[in-house]
C-alpha positions in Angstrom: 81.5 55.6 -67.3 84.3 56.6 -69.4 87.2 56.0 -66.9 86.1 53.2 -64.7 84.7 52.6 -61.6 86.0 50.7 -59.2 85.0 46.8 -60.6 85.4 47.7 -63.8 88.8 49.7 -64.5 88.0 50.2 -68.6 85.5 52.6 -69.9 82.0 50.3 -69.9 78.2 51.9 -70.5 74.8 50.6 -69.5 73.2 49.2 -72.2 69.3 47.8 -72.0 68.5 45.8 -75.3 66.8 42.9 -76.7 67.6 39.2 -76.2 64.3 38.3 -77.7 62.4 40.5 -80.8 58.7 40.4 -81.2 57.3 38.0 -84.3 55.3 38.6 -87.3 51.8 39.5 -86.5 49.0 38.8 -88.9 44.7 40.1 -88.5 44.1 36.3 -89.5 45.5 35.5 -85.9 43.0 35.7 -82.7 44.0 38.0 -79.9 45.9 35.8 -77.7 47.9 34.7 -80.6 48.5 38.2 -81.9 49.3 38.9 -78.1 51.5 36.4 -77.6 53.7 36.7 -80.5 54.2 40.4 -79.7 56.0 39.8 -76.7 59.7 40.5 -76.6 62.2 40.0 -73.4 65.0 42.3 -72.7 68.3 42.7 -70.8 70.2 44.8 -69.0 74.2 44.8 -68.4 77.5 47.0 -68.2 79.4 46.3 -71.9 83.1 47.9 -72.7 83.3 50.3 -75.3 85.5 48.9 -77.3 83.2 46.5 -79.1 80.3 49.0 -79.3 79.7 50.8 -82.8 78.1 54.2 -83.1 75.5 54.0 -85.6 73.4 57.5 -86.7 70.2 55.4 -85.3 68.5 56.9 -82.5 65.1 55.7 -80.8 63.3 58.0 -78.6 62.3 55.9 -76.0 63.2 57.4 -72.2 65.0 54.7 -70.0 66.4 57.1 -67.5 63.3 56.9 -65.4 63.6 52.7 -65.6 67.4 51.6 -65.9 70.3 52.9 -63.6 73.2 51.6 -62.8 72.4 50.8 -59.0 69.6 48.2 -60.3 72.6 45.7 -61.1 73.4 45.9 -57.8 70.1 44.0 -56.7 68.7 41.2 -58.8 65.0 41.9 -58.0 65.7 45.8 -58.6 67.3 44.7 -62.0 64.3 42.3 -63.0 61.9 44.8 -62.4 63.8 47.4 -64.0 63.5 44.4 -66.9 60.5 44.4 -67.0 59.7 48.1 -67.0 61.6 48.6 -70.5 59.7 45.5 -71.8 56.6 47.1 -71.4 58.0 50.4 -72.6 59.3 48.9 -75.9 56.7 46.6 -76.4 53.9 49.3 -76.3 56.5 51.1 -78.7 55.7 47.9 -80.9 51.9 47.6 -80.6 51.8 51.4 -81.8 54.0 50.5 -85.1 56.6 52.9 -84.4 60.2 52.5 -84.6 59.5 48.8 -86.7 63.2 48.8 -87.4 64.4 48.6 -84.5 62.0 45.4 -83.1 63.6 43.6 -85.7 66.3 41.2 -86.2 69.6 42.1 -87.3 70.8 40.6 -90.6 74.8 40.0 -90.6 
């Protein structure tokens, strides 16, 4: 929302990320290692604009379907909403594509 809404009078977006990346995976490890270590654990929240940076990165992963704005209204809405874009980005993972954006960023 680039004006406001009504709790939030500043320009703010909907952002779903990751709080926790997957690990390195190895074919030395068993199965429920290897699925284990994949796993990663997002979030959902309303950010300001003025901290965000454009970058030319995109990732073509569709979250419209999953994440709205009405599922911060209702915590169990918003967890499953969670959960939703976890499976979607960690199937993303299991497939190898988009490696650099499962990883962690280096400051």
């Amino acid at each position: 929302n680039d004006d406001g809404a009504s709790g939030r009078n500043y320009g703010h977006a909907l952002v779903c990320g990751l709080s926790t990346i997957p690990r390195k995976v190895t074919k030395k490890m068993d199965e429920k290692k290897q699925a284990k270590r994949s796993r990663c654990k997002t979030f959902i929240k309303n950010i300001n604009y003025s901290p965000l940076m454009p970058t030319r990165y995109t990732l073509d992963v569709d979250f419209k379907g999953v994440v709205s704005t009405d599922c911060l209204d209702n915590s169990t809405k918003k967890v499953a909403a969670q959960k939703e874009a976890k499976k979607l980005l960690e199937e993303r993972f299991k497939t190898g594509k988009s490696r650099w954006f499962l990883t962690r960023l280096a400051f």
